[in-house]
N, CA, C and O atoms as a GROMACS GRO file, in nm:
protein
  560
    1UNK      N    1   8.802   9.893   8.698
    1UNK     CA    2   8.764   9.952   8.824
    1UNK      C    3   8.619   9.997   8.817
    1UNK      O    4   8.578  10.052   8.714
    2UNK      N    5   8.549   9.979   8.907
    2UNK     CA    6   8.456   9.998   8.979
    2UNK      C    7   8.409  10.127   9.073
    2UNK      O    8   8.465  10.151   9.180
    3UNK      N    9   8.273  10.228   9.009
    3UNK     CA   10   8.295  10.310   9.124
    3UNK      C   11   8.149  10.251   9.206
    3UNK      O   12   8.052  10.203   9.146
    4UNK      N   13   8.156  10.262   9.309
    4UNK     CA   14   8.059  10.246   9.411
    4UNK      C   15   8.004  10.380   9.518
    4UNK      O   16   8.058  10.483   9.559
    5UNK      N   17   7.863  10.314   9.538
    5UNK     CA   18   7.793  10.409   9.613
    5UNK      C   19   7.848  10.402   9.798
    5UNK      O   20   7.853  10.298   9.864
    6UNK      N   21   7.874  10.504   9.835
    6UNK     CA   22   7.951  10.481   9.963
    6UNK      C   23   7.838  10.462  10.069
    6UNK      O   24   7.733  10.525  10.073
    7UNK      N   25   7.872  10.380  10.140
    7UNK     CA   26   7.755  10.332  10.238
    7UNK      C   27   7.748  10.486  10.316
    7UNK      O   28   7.804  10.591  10.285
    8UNK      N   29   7.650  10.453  10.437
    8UNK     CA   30   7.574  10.591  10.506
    8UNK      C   31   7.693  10.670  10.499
    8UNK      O   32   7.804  10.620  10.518
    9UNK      N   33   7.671  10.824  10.465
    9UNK     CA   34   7.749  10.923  10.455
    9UNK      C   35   7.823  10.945  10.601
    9UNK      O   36   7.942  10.970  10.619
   10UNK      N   37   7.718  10.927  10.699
   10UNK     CA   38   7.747  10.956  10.859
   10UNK      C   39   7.871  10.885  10.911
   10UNK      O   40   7.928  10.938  11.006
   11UNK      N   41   7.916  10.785  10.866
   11UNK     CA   42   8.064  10.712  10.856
   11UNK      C   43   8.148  10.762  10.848
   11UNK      O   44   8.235  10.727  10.927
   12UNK      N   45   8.184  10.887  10.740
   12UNK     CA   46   8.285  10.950  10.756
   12UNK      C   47   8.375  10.837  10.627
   12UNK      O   48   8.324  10.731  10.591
   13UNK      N   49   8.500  10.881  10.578
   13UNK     CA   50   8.601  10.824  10.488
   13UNK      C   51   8.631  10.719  10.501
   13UNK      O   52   8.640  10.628  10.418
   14UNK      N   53   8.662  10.724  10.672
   14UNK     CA   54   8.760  10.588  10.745
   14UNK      C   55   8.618  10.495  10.754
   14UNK      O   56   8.625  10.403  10.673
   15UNK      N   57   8.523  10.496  10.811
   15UNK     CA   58   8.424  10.452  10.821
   15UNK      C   59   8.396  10.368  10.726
   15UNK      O   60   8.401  10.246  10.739
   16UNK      N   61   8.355  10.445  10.593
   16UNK     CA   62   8.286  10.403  10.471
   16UNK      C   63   8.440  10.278  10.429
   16UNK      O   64   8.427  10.159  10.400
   17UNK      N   65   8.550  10.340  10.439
   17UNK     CA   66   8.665  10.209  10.404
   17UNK      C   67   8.642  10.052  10.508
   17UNK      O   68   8.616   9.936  10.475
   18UNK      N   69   8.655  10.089  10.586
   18UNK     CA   70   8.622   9.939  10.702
   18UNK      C   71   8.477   9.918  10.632
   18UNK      O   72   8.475   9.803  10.588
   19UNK      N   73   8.383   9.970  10.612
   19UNK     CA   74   8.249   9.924  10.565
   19UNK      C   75   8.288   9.814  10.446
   19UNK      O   76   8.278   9.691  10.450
   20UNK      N   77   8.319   9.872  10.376
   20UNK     CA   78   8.366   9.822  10.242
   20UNK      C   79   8.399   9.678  10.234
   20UNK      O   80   8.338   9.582  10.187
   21UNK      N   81   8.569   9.694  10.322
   21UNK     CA   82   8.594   9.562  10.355
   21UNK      C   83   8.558   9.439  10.401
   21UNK      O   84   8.599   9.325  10.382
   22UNK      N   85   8.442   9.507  10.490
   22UNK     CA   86   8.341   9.444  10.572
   22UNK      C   87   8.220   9.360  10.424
   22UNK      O   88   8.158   9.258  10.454
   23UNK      N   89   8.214   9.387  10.359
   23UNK     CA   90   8.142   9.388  10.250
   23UNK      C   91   8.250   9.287  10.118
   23UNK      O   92   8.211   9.250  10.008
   24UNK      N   93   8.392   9.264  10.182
   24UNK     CA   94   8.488   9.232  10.010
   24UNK      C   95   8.529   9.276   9.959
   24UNK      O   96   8.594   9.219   9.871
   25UNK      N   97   8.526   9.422   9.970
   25UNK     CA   98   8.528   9.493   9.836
   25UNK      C   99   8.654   9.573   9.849
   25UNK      O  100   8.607   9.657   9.926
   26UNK      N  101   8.810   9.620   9.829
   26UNK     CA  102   8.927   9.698   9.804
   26UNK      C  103   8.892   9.829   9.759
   26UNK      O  104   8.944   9.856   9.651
   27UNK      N  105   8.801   9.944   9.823
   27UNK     CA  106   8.801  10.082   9.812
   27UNK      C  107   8.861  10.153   9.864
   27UNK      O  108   8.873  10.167   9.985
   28UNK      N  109   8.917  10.222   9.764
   28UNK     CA  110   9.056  10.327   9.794
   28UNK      C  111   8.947  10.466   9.720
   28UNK      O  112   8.858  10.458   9.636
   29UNK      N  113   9.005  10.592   9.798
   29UNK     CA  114   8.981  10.672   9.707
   29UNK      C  115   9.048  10.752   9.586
   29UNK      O  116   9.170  10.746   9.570
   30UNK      N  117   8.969  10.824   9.504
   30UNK     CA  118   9.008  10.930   9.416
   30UNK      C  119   8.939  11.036   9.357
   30UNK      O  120   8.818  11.035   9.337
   31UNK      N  121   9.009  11.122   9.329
   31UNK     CA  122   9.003  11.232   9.353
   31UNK      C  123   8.873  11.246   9.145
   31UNK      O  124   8.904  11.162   9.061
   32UNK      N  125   8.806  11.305   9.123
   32UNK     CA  126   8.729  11.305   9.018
   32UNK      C  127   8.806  11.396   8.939
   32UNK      O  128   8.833  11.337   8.834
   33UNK      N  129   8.863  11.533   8.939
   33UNK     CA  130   8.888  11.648   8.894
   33UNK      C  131   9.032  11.573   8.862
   33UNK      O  132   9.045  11.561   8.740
   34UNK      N  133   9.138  11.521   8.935
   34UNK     CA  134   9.258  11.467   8.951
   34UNK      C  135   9.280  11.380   8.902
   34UNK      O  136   9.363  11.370   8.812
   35UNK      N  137   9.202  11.277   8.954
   35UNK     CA  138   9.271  11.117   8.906
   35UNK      C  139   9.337  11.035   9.026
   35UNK      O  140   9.354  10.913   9.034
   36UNK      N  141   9.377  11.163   9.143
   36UNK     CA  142   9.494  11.105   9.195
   36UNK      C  143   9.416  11.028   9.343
   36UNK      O  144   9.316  11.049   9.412
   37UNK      N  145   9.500  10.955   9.341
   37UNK     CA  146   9.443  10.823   9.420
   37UNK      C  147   9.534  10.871   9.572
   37UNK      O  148   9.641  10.931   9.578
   38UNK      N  149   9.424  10.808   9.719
   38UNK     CA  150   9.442  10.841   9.784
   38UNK      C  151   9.442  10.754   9.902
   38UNK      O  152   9.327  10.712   9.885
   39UNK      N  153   9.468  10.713   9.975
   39UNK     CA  154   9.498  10.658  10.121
   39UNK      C  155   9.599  10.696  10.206
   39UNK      O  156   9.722  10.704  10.197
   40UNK      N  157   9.489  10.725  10.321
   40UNK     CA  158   9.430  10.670  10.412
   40UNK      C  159   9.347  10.742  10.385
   40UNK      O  160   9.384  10.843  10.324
   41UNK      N  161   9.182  10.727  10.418
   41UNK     CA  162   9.082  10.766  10.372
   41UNK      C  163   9.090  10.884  10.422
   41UNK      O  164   9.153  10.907  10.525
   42UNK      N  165   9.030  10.968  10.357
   42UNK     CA  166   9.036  11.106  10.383
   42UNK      C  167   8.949  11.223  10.355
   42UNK      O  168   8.905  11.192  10.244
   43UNK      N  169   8.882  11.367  10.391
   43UNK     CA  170   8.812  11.428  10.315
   43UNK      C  171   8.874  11.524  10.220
   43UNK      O  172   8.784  11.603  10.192
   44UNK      N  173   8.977  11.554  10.159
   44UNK     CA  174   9.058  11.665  10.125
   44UNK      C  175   9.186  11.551  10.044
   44UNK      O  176   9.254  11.473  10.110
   45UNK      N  177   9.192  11.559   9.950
   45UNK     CA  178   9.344  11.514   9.846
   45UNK      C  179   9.455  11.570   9.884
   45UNK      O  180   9.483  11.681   9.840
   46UNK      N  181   9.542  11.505   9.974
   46UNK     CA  182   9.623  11.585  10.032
   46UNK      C  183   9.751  11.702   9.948
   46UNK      O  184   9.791  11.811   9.989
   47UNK      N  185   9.796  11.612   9.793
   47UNK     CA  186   9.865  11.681   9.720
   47UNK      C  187   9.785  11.794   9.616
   47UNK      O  188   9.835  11.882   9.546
   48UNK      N  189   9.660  11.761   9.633
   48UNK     CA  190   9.602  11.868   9.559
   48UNK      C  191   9.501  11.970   9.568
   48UNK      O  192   9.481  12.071   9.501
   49UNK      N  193   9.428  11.906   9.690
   49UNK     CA  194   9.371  12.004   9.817
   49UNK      C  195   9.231  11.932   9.744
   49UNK      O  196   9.127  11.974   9.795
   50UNK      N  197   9.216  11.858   9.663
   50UNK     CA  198   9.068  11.818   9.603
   50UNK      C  199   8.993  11.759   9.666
   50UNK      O  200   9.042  11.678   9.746
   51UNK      N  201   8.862  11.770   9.660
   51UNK     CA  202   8.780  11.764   9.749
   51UNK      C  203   8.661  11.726   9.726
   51UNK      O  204   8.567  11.760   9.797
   52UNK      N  205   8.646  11.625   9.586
   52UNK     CA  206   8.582  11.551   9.529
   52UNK      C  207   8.604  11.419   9.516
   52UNK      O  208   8.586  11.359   9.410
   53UNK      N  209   8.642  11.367   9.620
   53UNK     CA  210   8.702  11.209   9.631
   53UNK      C  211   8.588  11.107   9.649
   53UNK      O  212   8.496  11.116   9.730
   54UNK      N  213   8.608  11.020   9.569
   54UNK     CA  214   8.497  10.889   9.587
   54UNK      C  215   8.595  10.774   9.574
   54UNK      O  216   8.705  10.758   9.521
   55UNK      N  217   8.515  10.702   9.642
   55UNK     CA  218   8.549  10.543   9.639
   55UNK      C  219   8.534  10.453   9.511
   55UNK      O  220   8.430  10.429   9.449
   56UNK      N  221   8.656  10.410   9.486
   56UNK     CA  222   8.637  10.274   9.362
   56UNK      C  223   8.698  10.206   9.394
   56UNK      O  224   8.796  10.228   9.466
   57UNK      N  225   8.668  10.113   9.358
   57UNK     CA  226   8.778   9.943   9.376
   57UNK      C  227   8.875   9.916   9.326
   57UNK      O  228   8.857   9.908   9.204
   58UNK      N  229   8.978   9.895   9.354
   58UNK     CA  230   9.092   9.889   9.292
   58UNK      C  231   9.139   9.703   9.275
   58UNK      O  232   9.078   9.619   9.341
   59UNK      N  233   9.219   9.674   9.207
   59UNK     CA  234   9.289   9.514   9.156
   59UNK      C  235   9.348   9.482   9.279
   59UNK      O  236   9.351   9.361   9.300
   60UNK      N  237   9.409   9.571   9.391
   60UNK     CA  238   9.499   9.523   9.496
   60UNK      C  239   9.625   9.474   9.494
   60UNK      O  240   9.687   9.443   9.596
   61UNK      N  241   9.687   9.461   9.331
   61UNK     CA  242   9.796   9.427   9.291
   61UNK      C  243   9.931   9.545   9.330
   61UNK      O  244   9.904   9.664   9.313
   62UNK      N  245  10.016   9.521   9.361
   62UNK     CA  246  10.124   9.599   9.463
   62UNK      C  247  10.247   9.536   9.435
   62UNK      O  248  10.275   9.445   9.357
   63UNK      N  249  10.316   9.606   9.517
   63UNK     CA  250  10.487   9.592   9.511
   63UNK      C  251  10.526   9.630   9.683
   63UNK      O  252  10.489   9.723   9.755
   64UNK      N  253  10.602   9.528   9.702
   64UNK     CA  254  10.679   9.546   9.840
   64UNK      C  255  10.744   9.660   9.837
   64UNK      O  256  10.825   9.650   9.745
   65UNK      N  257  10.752   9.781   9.896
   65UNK     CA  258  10.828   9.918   9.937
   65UNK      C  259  10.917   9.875  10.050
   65UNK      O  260  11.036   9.860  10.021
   66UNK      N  261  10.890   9.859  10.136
   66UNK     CA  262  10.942   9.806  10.267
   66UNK      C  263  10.937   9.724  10.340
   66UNK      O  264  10.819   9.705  10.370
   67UNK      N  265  11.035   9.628  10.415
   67UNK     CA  266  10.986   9.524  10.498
   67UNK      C  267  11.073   9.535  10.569
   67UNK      O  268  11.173   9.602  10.542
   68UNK      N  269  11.054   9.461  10.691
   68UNK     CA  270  11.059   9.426  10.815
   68UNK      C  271  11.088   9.302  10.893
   68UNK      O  272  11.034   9.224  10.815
   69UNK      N  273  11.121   9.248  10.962
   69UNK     CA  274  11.111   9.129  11.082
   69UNK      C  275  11.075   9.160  11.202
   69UNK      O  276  11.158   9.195  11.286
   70UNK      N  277  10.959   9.154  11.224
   70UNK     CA  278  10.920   9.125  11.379
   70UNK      C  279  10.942   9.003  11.430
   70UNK      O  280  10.899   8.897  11.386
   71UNK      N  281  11.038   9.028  11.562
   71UNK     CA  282  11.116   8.914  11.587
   71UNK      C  283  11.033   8.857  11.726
   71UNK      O  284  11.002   8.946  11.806
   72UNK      N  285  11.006   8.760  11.752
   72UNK     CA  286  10.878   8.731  11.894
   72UNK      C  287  10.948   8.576  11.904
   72UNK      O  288  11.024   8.518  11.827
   73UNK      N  289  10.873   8.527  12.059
   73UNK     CA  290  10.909   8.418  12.070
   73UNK      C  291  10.763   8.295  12.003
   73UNK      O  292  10.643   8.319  12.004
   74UNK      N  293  10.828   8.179  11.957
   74UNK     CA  294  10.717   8.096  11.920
   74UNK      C  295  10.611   8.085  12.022
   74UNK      O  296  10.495   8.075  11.981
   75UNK      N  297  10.640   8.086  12.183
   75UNK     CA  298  10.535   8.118  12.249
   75UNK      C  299  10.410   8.208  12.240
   75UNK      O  300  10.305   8.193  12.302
   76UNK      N  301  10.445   8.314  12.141
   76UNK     CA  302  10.338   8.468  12.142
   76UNK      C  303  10.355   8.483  11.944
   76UNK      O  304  10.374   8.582  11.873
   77UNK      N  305  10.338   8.336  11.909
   77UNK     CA  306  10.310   8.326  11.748
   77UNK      C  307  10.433   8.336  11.686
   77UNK      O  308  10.417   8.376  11.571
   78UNK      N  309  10.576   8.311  11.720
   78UNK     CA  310  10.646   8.338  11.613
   78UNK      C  311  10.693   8.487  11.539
   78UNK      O  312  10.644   8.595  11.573
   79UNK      N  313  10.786   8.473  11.444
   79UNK     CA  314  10.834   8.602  11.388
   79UNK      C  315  10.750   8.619  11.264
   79UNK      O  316  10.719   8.523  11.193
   80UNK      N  317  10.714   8.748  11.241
   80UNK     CA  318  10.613   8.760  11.135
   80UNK      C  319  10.694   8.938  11.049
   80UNK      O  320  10.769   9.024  11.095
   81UNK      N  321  10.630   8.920  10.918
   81UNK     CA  322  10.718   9.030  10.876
   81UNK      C  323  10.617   9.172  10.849
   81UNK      O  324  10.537   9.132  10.763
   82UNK      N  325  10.588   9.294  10.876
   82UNK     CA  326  10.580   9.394  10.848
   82UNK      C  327  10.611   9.513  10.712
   82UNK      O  328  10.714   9.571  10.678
   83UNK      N  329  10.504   9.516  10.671
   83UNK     CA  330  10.567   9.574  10.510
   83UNK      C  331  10.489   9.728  10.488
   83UNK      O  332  10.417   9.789  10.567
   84UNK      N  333  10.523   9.757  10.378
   84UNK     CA  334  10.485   9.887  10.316
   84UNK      C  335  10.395   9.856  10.178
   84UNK      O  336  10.410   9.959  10.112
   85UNK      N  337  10.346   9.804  10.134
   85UNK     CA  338  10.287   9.779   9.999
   85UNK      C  339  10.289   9.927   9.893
   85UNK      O  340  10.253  10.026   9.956
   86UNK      N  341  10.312   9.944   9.800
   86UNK     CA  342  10.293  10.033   9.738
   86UNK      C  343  10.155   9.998   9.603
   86UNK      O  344  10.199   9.994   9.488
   87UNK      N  345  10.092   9.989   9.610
   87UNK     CA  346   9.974   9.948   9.540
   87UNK      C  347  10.021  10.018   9.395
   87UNK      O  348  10.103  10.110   9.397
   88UNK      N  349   9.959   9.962   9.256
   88UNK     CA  350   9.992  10.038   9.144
   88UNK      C  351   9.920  10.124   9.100
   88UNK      O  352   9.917  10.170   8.986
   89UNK      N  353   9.849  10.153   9.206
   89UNK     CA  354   9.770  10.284   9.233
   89UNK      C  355   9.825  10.426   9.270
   89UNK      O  356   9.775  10.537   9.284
   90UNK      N  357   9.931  10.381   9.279
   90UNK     CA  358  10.060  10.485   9.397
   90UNK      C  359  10.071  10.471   9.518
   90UNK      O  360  10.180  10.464   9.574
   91UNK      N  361   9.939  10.466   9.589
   91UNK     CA  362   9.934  10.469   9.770
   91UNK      C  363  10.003  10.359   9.748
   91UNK      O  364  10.030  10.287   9.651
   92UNK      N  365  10.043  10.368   9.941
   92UNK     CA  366  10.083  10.276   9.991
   92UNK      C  367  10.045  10.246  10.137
   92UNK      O  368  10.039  10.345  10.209
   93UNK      N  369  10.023  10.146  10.185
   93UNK     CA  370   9.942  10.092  10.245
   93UNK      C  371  10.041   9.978  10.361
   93UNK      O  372  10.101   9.882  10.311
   94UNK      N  373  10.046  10.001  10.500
   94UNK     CA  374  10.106   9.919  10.591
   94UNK      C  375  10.023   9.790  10.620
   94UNK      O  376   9.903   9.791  10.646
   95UNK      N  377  10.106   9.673  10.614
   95UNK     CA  378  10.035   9.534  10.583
   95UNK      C  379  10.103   9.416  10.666
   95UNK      O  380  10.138   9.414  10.784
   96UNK      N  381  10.108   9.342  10.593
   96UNK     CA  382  10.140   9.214  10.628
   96UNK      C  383  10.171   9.111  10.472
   96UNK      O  384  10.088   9.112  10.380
   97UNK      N  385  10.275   9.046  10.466
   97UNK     CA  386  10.277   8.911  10.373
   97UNK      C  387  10.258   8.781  10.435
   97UNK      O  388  10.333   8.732  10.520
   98UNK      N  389  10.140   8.721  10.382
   98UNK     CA  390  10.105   8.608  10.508
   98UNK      C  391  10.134   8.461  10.348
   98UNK      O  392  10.160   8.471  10.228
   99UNK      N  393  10.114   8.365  10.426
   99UNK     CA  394  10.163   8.262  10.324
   99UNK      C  395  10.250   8.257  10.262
   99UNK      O  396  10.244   8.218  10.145
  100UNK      N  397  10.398   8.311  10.342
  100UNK     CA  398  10.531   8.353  10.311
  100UNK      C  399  10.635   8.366  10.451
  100UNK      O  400  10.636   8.448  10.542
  101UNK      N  401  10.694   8.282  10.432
  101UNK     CA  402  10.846   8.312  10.566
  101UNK      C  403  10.851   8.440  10.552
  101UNK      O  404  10.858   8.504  10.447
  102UNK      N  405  10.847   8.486  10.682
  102UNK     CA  406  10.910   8.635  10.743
  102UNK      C  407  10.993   8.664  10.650
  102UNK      O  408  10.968   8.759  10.576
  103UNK      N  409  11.157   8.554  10.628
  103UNK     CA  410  11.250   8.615  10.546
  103UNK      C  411  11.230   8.619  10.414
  103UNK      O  412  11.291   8.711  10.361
  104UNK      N  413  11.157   8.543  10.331
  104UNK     CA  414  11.122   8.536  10.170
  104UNK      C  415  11.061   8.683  10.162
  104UNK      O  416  11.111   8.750  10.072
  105UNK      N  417  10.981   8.736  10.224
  105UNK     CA  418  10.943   8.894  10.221
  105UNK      C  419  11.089   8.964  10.151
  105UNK      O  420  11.191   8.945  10.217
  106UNK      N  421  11.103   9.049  10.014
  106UNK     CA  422  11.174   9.144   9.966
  106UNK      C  423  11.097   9.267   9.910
  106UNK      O  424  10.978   9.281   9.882
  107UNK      N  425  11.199   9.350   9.904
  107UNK     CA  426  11.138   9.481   9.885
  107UNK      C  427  11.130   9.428   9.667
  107UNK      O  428  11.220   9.358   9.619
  108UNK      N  429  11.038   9.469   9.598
  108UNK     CA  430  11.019   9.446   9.514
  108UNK      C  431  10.922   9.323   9.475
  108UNK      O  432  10.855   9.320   9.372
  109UNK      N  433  10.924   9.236   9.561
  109UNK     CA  434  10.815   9.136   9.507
  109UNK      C  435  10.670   9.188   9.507
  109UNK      O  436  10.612   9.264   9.584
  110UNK      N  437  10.626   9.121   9.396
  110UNK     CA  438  10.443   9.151   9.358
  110UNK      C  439  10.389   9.084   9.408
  110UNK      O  440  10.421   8.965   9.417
  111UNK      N  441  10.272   9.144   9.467
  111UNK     CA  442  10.164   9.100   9.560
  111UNK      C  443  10.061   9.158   9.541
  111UNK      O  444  10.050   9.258   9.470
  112UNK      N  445   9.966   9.099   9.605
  112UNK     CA  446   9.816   9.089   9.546
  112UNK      C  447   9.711   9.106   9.731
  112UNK      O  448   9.718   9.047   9.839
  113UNK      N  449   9.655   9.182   9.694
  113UNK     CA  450   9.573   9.235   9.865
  113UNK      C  451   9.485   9.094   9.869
  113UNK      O  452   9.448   9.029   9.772
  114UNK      N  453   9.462   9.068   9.996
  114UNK     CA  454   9.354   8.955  10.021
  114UNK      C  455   9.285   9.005  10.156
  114UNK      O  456   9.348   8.993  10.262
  115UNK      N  457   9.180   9.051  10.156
  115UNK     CA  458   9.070   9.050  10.292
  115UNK      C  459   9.071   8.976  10.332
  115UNK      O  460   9.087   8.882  10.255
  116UNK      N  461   9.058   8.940  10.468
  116UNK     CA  462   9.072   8.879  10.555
  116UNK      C  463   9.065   8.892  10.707
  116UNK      O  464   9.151   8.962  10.760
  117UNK      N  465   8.961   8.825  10.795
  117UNK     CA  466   8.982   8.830  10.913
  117UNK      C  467   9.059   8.731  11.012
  117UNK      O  468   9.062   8.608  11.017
  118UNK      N  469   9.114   8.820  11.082
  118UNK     CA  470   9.249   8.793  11.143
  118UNK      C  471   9.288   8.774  11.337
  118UNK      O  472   9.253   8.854  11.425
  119UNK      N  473   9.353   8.670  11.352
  119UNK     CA  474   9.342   8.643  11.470
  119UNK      C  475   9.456   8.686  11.560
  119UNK      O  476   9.505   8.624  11.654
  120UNK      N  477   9.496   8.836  11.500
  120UNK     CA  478   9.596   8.915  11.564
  120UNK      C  479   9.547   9.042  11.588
  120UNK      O  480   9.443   9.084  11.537
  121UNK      N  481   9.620   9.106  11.667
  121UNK     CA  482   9.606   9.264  11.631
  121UNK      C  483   9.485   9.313  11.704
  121UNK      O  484   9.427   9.237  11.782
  122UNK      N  485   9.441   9.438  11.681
  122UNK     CA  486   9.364   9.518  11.699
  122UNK      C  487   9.188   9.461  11.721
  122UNK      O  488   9.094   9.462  11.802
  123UNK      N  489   9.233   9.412  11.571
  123UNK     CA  490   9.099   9.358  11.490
  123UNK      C  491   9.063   9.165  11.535
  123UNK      O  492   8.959   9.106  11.506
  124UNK      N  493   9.162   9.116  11.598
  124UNK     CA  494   9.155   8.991  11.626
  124UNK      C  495   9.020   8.934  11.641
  124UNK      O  496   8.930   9.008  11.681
  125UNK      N  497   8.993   8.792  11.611
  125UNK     CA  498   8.833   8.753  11.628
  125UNK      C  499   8.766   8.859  11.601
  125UNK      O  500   8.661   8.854  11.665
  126UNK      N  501   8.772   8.958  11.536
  126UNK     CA  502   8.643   9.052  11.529
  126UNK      C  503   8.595   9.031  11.379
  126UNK      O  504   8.654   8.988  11.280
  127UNK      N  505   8.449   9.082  11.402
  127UNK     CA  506   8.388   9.079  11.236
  127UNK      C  507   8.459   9.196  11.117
  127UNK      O  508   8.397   9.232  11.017
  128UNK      N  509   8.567   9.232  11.144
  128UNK     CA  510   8.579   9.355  11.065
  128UNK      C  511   8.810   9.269  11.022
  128UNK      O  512   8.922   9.258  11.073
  129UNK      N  513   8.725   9.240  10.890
  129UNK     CA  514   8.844   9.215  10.785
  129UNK      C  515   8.962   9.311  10.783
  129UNK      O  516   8.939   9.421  10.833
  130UNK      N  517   9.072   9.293  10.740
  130UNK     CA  518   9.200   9.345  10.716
  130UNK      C  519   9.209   9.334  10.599
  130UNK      O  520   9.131   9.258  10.541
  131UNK      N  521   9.318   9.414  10.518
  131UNK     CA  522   9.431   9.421  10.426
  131UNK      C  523   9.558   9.338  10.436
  131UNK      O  524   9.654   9.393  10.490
  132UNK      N  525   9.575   9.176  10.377
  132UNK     CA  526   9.673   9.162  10.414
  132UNK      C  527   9.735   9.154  10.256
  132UNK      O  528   9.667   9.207  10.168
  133UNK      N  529   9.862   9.088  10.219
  133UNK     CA  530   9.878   9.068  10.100
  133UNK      C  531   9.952   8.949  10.125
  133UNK      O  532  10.008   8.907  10.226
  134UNK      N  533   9.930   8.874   9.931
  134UNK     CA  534   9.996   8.735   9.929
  134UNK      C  535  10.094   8.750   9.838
  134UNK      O  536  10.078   8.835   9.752
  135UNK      N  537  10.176   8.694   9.839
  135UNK     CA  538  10.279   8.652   9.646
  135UNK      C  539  10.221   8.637   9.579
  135UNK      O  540  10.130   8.556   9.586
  136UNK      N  541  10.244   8.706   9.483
  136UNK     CA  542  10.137   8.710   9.334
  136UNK      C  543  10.172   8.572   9.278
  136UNK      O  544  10.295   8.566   9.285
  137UNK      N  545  10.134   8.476   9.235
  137UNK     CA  546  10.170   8.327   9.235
  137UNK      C  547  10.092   8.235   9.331
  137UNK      O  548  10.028   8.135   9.298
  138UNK      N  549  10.104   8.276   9.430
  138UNK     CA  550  10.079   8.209   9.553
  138UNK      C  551   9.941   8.150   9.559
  138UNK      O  552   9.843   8.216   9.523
  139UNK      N  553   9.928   8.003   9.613
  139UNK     CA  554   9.791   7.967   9.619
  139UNK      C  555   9.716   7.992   9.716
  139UNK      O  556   9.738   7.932   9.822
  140UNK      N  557   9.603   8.090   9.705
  140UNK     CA  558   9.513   8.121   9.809
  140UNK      C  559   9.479   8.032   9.915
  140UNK      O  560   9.400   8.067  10.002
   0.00000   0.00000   0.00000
C-alpha cells in the first residue's frame, strides 16, 4: 500500500475519493494513530472518533457480504445483481459484480475492485469512474 498526497484540500473526503478514481487509483481511508480503515469517506473515524485519516491505496481484493437480484425487463438492460463487498480491509463497500450472471453472484466469493466508467446509474456516460468488482479469476 501506497500513501498518497490528497488532491486540493477544498474537496472535502468524498471529493478527494471520486478525484482519485478519476485518476485509477482505489483510496480508502485510515486512520494514522489507529490503523483502522474507513469508508465512506469521512472527516472523523467513526469507531474511534480519530481524526487523522489519510488516503492510501488499497489491493481492492474483497469478499461478497451480500447480494441481491435486481429483477428488470430486457427492455431497460436486463437483471443485474447488487452486492455488499467487504474489502480485506474491513469496509465494505455497495457495488456491483459485472462479468458474471446475476445468479453466479454468492455471498463468499473473492473479488477484485475494477474502475470503471459506466453506462448506468447516476454516473452514466460521465467522466467520473465507479467501483465495480470482478471474480477473482476472471478475465478482465
Amino acid at each position: 500500500m501506497t500513501t498518497a498526497t490528497s488532491p486540493a484540500a477544498e474537496l472535502g473526503p468524498e471529493g478527494q475519493f471520486w478525484a482519485h478514481l478519476r485518476a485509477g487509483r482505489l483510496m480508502i481511508q485510515r486512520s494514522r494513530s489507529t490503523g483502522e480503515y474507513v469508508f465512506y469517506p469521512r472527516l472523523i473515524a467513526p469507531r474511534s472518533g480519530a481524526d487523522d485519516l489519510e488516503f492510501v491505496e488499497v489491493g481492492g481484493f474483497g469478499t461478497v457480504y451480500s447480494t441481491t437480484i435486481m429483477r428488470r425487463p430486457a427492455k431497460h438492460g436486463g437483471d443485474y445483481n447488487a452486492c455488499v463487498v467487504e474489502l480485506d480491509e474491513g469496509v465494505r463497500m455497495l457495488s456491483r459484480v459485472i462479468a458474471c450472471a446475476p445468479d453466479e453472484v454468492h455471498i463468499g466469493m473473492r473479488v477484485q475492485a475494477v474502475i470503471a466508467s459506466v453506462d448506468f446509474g447516476t454516473y452514466a456516460n460521465s467522466e467520473q469512474p465507479i467501483v465495480l468488482f470482478r471474480r477473482v479469476g476472471a478475465a478482465p
